[in-house]
C-alpha positions, 0 to 999 in steps of 0.5 A: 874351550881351547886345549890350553885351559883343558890342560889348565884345568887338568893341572889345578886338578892334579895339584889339588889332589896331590896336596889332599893327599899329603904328597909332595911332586917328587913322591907323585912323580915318583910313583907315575914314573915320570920326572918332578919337572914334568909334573910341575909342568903338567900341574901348571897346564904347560905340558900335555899328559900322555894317556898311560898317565892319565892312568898312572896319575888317577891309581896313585891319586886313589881314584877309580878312574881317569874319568876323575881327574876331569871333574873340578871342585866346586866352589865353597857355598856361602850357605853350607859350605860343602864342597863337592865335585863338579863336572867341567862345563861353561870354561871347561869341556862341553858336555859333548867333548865330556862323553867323548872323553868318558867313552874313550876312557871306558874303552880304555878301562875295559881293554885294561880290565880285560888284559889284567883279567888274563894275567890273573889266569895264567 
């Protein structure tokens, strides 16, 4: 998969879970610290997101992890019509590209976890 439809993806992601919530860009942006304009253009997969982002996006979008915002939601079932979150695949990353993703991710989350534990101590 090119990097373009990773930010692609990534972007639709964002804008979903922004308007879910009720959030317009300016009140998201806002909250992440970065400008309207670069969240229109993250959502519009023209603009690569730095990591602290990917942190700041997810806390602000009420999510448990960055890990999240790599998952897609599935297409309405003609059946049932639920919807639900589907890993990213065939289009989207592969399942390697996926683990890594996750793995540097948990890293991250647990570095992070760590630093506010020994903050709450002192």
């Amino acid at each position: 998969m090119e990097s373009e439809q990773i930010y692609k993806n990534l972007g639709m992601r964002i804008r979903d879970l922004r308007k879910a919530l009720g959030r317009t860009q300016v009140q998201l942006a806002k909250q992440v610290g970065i400008s309207r304009a670069s969240l229109a253009n993250i959502e519009a997969g023209r603009q690569q997101v730095l990591v602290h982002h990917l942190f700041g996006l997810a806390d602000a979008l009420q999510l448990e992890s960055p890990a999240a915002l790599l998952l897609l939601p599935r297409p309405k079932s003609k059946r049932d019509g639920a919807e639900s979150d589907l890993r990213i695949s065939g289009d989207g990353l592969t399942e390697k590209q996926r683990r890594e993703v996750l793995d540097l991710m948990g890293g991250a989350l647990n570095s992070h976890d760590a630093g506010a534990e020994g903050r709450e101590d002192e």
